[in-house]
N, C-alpha and C positions, 0 to 999 in steps of 0.2 A: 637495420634491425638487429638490435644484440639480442639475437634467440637463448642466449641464458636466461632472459627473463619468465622464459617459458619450460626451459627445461631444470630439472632436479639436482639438486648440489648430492651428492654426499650425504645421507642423511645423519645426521649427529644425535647423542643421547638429549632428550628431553623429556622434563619432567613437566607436566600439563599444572600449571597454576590457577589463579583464579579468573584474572583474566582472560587468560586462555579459551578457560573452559564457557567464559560469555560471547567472548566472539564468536566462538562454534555454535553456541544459543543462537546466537544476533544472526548471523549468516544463514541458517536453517530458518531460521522463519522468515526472511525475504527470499532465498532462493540464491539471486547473488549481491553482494554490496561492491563498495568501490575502497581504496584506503580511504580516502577523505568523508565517504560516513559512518566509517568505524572512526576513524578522528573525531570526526563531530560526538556521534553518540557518546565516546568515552572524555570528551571537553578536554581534548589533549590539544597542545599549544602548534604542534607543527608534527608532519609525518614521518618525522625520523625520529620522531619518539617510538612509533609503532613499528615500521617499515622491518629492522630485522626479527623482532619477532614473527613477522608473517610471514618473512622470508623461512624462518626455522620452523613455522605451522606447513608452510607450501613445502618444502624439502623434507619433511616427514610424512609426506601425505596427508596430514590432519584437513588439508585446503587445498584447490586447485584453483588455479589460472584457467580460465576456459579459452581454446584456441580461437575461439570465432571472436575474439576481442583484439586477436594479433594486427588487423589490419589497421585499425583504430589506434595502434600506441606507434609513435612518432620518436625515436630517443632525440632529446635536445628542441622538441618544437613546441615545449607545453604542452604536452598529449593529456589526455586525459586519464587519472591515476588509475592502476591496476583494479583487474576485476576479479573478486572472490567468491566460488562459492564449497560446499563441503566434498572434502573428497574421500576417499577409502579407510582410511583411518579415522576420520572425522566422524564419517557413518558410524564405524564400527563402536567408539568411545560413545555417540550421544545414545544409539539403541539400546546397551548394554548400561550404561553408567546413568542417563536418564530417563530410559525412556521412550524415545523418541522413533518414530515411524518411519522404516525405510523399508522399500519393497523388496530389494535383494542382495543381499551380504554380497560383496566384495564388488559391486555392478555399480559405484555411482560414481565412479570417473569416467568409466566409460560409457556412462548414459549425460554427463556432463558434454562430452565430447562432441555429442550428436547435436546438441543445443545448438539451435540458429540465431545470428543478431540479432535479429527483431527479436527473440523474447528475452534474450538479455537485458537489452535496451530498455526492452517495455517494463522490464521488471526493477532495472537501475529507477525508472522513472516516479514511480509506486513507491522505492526504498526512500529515496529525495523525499517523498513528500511527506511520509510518516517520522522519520527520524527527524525532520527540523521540529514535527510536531511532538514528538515524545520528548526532545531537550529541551524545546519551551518548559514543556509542563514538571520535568526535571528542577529547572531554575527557580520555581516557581510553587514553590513550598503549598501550598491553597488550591493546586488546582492538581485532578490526579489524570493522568491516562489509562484511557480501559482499553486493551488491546482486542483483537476480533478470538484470539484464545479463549480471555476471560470469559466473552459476547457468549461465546457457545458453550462453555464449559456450565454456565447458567442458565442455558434456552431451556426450555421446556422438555422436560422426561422422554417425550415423542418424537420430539428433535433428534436426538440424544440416539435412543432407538433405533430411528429409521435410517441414521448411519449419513442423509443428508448434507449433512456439513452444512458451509456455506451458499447454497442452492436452495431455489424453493420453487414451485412450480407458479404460475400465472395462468388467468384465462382472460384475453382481451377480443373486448368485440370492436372492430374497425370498419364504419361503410357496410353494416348488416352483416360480418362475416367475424366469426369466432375463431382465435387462435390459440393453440396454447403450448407453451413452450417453459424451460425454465430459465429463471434470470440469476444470473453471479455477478458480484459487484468483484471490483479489482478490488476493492478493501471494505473495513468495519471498521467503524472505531467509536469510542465514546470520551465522554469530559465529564469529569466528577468535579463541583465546587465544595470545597472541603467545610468552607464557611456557610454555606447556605445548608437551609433543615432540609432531613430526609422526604424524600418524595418529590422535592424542585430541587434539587442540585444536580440532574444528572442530565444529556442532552445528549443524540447517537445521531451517528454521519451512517450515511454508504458515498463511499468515493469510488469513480470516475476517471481514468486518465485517458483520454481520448486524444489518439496518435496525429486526428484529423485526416483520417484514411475511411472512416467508415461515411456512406453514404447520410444525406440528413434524412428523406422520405425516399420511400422509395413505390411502387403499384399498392402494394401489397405489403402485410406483416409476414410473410413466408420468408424472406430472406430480411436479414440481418440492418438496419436501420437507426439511426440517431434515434428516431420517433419510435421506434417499436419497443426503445430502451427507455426512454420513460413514460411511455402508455404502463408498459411492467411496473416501472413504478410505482404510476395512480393507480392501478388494480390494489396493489401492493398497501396503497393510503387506503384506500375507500375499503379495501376487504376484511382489515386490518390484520392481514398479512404476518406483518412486521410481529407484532405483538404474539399471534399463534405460531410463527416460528422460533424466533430468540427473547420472547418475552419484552419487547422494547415496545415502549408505549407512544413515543415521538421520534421522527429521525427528518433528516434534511439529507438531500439527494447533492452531495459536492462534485463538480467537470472541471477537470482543470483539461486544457488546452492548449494548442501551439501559437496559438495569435488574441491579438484582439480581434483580427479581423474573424477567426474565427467563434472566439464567443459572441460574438455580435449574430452570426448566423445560429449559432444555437441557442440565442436567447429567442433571435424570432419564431425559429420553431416551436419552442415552448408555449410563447407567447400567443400564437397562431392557434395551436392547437391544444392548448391545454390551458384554455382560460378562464375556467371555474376553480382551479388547481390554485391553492393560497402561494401566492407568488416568489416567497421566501421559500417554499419548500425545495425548490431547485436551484443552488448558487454558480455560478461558474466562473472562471479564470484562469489567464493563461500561465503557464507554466514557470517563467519566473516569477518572484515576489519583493517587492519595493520592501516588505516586513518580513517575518515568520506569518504563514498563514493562517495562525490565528487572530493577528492583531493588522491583517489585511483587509482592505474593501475589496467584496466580491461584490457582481453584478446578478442579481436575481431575475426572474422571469418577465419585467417591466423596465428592463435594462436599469431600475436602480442600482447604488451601492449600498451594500450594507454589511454590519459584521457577521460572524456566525454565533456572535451571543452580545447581549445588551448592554448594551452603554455599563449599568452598573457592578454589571459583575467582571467587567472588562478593568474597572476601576479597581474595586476588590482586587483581580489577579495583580496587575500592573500594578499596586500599592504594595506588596508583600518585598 
């Protein structure tokens, strides 16, 4: 292990440029990223285009390395590229310069610190799947991305108010017995077709990264369940939910997962138990993608495949 990779050079004068100042954007709203999807996001050709500048973000404290990533890098075995997320100066620059929410001045390396692998991981996983989505739609001049910022920054005044966020409460009855609890998705997001007329161009996800740790049913909706997570859902449909919290009129419930063998079991469940439920409303797939996942076949609640938007406007994006 060359532990310089973890520890701080010397820190040198630097002046924060444009880029600079979006990576510390891009990092802050995933929590951590990896080089290779700040590569992707910035469509740069290889990571030694980036690599010392991060090296001179990380040596300034703008970015931290989180140590619970040390066991995971391997020098010389293809490890998997470094992990970033904002550090003390990083805080300091986006509070002050834009804005941005942080609990307690000079405390976020060392609340970094404390972070365990799993939510790294889980959070690496989440980052994977939005940035291959946001460079598609990059590429892709006709088609726009609406990120879960935008989602809320437009919900509804009460939203907005009740300080909420991304949370909303549910009440599910299961087997005569009533529960209620609140449901967060691991992400928001939407699709704007630039080409189609207002009022049908727009279409909203809640996404799903499911570790394949959590149980599928379990006695009861009291403890934590595949099923208990889209019963929330269908509360979620049928209440319309959706619409009185972020103002979204339509969404699709996206799982991606560690196998096929696992979406196969959470299609049954769905299919089991949520069978008045229009079948396309819950898609699922496993975590790698033969495509970008928009132009992927996912399996919906009848183990069909299908896209997450129609043949023609699939044609539209793809024709630009």
């Amino acid at each position: 292990m060359k532990t310089n990779k973890f520890k701080r050079k010397k820190a040198q004068d630097l002046s924060l440029n444009y880029r600079d100042i979006e990576i510390l954007k891009l990092v802050y709203r995933f929590r951590f990223l990896t080089t290779a999807h700040i590569q992707t996001y910035f469509n740069l050709k290889n990571r030694q285009t980036i690599n010392p500048r991060l090296r001179l973000l990380f040596d300034n404290k703008y970015l931290d390395r989180p140590i619970h990533q040390v066991n995971n890098y391997k020098v010389g075995s293809g490890s998997n590229p470094l992990v970033y997320c904002v550090g003390n100066e990083g805080a300091k620059y986006l509070s002050s310069m834009a804005g941005f929410y942080f609990p307690k001045s000079g405390y976020q390396t060392e609340k970094n610190r404390k972070v365990k692998s799993f939510f790294i991981e889980h959070s690496l996983e989440i980052a994977e799947f939005f940035i291959s989505i946001e460079r598609f739609c990059l590429e892709h001049k006709n088609i726009r991305f609406i990120n879960q910022e935008e989602i809320l920054s437009l919900a509804p005044i009460k939203t907005i108010k009740k300080g909420s966020g991304y949370k909303w409460a549910v009440s599910v009855r299961w087997e005569g017995i009533r529960e209620d609890f609140n449901l967060i998705p691991d992400g928001i997001f939407g699709l704007e077709f630039l080409d189609r007329p207002e009022g049908k161009n727009k279409i909203y996800f809640f996404y799903e990264a499911d570790r394949g740790t959590m149980p599928l049913t379990r006695k009861d909706l009291k403890q934590t369940s595949f099923l208990r997570k889209l019963l929330s859902y269908q509360d979620t449909h049928d209440k319309g939910l959706a619409l009185e919290h972020f103002g979204i009129t339509n969404f699709r419930v996206l799982t991606v997962t560690t196998s096929n063998e696992r979406v196969t079991n959470l299609v049954n469940v769905c299919d089991r138990f949520l069978s008045e439920v229009s079948p396309n409303m819950f898609l699922f797939h496993k975590h790698t993608f033969d495509k970008n996942p928009l132009s992927s076949f996912w399996k919906n609640a009848k183990n069909q495949p299908v896209k997450l938007f129609p043949d023609e406007i699939e044609r539209e994006v793809l024709a630009d």
